[in-house]
Backbone as JSON, one array per atom type, in Angstrom:
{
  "sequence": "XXXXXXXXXXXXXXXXXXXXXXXXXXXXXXXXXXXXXXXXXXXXXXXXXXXXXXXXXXXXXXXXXXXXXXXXXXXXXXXXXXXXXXXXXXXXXXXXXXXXXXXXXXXXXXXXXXX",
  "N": [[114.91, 9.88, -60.19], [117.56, 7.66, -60.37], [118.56, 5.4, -62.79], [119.01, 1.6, -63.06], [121.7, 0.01, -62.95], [122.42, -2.7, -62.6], [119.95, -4.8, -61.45], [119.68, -6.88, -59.91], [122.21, -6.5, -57.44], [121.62, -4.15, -56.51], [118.64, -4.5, -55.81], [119.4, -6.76, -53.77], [120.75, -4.88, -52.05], [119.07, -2.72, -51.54], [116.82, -4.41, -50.59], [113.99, -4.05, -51.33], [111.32, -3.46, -53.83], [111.54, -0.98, -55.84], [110.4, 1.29, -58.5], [112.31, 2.33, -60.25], [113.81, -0.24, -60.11], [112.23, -2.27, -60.83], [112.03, -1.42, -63.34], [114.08, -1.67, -64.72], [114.25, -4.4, -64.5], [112.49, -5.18, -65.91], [113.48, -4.0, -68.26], [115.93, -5.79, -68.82], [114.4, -8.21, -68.9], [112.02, -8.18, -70.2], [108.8, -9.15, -70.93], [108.46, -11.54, -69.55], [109.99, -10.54, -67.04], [107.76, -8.58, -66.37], [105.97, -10.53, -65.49], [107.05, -11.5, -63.94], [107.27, -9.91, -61.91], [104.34, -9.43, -61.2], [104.03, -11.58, -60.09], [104.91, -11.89, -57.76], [103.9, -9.57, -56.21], [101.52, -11.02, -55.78], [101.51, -12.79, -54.22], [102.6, -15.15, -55.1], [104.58, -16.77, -54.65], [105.68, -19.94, -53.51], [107.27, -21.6, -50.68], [108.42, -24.5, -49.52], [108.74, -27.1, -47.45], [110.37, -28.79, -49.11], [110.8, -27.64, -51.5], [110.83, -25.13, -53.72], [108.21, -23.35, -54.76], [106.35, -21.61, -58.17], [103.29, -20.31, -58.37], [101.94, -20.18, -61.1], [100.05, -19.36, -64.35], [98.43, -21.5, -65.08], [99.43, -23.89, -64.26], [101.08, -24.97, -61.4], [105.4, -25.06, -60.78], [108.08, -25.61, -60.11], [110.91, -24.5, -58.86], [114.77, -24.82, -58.63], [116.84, -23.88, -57.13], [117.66, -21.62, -58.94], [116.46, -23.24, -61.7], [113.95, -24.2, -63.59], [110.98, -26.25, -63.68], [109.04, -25.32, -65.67], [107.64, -25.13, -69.46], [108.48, -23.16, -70.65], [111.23, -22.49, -69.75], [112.48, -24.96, -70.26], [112.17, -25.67, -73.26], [112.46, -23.11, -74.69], [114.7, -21.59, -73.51], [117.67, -20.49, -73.63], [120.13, -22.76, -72.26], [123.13, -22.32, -71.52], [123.1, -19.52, -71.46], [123.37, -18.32, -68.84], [121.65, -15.41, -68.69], [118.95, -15.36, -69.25], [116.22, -16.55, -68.32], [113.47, -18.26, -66.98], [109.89, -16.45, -66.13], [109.36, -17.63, -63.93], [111.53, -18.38, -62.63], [112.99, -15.98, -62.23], [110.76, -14.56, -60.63], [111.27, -15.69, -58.03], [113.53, -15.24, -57.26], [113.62, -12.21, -57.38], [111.42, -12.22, -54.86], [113.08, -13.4, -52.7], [114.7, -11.75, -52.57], [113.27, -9.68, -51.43], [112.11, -10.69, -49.24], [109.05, -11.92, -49.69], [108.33, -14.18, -49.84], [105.81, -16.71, -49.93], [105.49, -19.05, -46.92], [105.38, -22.06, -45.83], [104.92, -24.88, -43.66], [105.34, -27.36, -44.62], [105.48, -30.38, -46.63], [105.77, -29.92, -50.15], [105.53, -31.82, -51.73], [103.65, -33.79, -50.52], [101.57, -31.98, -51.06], [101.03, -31.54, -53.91], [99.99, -34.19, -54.47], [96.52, -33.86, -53.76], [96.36, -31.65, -55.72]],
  "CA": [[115.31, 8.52, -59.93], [118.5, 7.15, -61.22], [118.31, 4.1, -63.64], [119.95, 1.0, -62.25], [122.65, -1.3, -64.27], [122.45, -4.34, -62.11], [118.9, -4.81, -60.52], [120.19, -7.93, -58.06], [122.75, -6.1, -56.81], [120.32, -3.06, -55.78], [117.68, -5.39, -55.04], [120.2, -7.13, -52.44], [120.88, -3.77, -51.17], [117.78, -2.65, -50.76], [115.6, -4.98, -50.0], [112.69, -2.94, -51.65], [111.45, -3.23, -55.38], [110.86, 0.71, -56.22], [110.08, 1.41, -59.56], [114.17, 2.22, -61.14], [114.17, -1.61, -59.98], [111.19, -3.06, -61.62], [112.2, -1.05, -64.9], [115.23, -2.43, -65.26], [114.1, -6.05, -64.35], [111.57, -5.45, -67.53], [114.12, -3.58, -69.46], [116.66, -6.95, -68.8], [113.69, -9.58, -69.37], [110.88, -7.65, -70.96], [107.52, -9.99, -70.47], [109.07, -12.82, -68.3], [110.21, -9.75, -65.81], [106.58, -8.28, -65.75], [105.14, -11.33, -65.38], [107.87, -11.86, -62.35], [106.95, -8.67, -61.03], [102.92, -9.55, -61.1], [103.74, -12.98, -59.34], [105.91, -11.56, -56.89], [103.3, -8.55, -55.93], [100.21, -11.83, -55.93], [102.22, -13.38, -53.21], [102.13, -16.31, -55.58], [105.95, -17.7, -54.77], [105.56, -20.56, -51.95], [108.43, -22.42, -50.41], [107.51, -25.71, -48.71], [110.01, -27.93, -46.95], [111.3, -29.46, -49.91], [110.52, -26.96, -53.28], [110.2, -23.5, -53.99], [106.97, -23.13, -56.3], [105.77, -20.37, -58.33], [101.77, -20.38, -58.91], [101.26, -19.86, -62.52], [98.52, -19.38, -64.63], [97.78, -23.12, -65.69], [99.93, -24.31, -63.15], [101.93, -24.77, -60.48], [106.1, -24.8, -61.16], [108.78, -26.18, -59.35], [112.4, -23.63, -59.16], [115.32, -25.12, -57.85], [118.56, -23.74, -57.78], [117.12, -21.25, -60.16], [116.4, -24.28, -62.72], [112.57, -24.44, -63.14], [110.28, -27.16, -64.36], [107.84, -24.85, -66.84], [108.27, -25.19, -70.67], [109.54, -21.97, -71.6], [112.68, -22.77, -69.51], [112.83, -26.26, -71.14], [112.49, -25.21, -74.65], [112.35, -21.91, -75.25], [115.71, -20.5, -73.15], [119.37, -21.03, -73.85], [120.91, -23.18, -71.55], [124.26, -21.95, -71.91], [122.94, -18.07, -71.07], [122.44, -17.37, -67.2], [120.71, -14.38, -68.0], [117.89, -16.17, -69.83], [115.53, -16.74, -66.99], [112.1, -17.96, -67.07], [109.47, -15.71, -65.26], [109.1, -18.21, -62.36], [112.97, -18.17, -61.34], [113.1, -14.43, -61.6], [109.89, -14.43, -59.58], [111.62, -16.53, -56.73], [114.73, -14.3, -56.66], [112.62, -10.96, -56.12], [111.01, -12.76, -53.91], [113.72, -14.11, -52.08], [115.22, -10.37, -52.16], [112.03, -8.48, -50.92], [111.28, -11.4, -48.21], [107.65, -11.72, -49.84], [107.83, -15.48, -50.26], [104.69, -17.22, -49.09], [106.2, -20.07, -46.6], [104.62, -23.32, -45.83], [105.7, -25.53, -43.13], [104.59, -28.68, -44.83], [106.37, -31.01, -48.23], [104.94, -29.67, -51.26], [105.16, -33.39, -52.7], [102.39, -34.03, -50.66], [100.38, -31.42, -51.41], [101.17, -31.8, -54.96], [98.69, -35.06, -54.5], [95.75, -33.26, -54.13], [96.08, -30.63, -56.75]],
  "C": [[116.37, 8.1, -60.94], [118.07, 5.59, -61.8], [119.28, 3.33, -63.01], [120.38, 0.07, -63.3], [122.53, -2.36, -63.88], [121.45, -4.52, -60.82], [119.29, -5.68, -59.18], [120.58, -7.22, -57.51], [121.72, -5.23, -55.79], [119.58, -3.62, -55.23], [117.87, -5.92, -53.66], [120.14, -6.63, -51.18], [120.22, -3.55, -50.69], [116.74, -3.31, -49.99], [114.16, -4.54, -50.67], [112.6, -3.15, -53.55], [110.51, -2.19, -55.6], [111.19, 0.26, -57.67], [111.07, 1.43, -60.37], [114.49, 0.43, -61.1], [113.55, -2.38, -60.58], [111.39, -2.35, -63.16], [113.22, -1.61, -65.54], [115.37, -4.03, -64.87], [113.46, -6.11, -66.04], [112.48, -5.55, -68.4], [115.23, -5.01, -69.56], [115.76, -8.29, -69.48], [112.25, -9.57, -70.32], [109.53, -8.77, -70.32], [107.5, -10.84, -69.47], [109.08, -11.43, -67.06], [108.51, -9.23, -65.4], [106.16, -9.65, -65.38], [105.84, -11.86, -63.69], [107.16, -11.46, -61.23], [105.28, -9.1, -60.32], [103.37, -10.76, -60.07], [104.01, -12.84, -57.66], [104.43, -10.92, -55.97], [101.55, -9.46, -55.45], [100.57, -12.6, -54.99], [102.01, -14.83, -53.97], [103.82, -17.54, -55.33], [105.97, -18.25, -53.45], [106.75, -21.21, -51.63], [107.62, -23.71, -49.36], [108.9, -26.2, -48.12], [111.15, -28.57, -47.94], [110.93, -29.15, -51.18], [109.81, -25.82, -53.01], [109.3, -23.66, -55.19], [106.5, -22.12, -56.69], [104.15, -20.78, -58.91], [101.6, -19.74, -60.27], [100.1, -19.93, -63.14], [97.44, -20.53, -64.68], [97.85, -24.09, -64.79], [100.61, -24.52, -62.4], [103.68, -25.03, -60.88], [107.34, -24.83, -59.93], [110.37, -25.45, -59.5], [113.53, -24.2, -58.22], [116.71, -24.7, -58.42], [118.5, -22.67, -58.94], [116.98, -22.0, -61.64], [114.64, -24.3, -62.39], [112.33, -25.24, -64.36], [109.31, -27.25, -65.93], [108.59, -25.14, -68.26], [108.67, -24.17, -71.41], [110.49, -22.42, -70.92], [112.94, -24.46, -70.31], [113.22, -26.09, -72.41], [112.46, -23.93, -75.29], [113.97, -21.04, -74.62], [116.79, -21.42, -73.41], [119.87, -21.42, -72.47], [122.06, -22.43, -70.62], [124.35, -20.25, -71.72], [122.45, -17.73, -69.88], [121.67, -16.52, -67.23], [119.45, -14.66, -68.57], [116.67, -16.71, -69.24], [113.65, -16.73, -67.35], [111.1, -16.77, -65.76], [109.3, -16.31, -63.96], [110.38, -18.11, -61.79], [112.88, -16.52, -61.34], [112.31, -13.86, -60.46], [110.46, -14.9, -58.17], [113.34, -15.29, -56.67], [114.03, -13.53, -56.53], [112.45, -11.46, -55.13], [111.75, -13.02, -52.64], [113.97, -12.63, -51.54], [114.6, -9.5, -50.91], [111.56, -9.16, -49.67], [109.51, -11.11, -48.49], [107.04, -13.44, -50.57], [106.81, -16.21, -49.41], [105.19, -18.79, -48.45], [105.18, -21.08, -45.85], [105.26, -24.65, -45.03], [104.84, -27.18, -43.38], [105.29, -29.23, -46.15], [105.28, -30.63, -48.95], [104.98, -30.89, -52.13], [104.11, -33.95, -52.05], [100.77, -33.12, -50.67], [100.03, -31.07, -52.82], [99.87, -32.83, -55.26], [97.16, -34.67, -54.92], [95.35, -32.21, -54.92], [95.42, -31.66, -57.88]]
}
């Protein structure tokens, strides 16, 4: 298996996250990427009518535009560095890639309520 330089791209291509693809998501994001990978593989990334959410451990996580709500992207990542990516937007691009997003024909603002 060849090693890959630019997982999106491949990802794109393929469609498929084989193992050269998930190594070099890690090797790019280290913990955030596994933690992508796990979310991805837990079918935990929902889309609703109006917000892509990733199910996290504590709780739920709102990605838009790859901009997410959690507090490692708030205070912990550089702005100013696209490739800086908390584990919930990376989770929603796989996702997006692999078509393994869990879809929801209903507004996740009102099912936000009852959580």
């Amino acid at each position: 298996m060849e090693p890959v330089d630019d997982w999106r791209a491949t990802l794109a291509e393929s469609g498929e996250l084989s193992g050269p693809i998930a190594a070099a998501i890690v090797a790019e994001h280290g913990d955030r990427g596994k933690r992508a990978i796990e979310a991805v593989g837990d079918r935990r990334v929902k889309r609703y009518r109006d917000f892509t959410v990733v199910v996290g451990y504590d709780d739920e996580y709102v990605v838009e535009e790859g901009e997410c709500t959690c507090a490692d992207a708030t205070y912990n990542l550089d702005s100013d560095d696209p490739s800086e990516r908390c584990w919930h937007a990376i989770a929603v691009d796989v996702a997006d890639a692999v078509d393994a997003v869990d879809h929801h024909d209903m507004w996740y603002s009102e099912v936000r309520e009852f959580l």
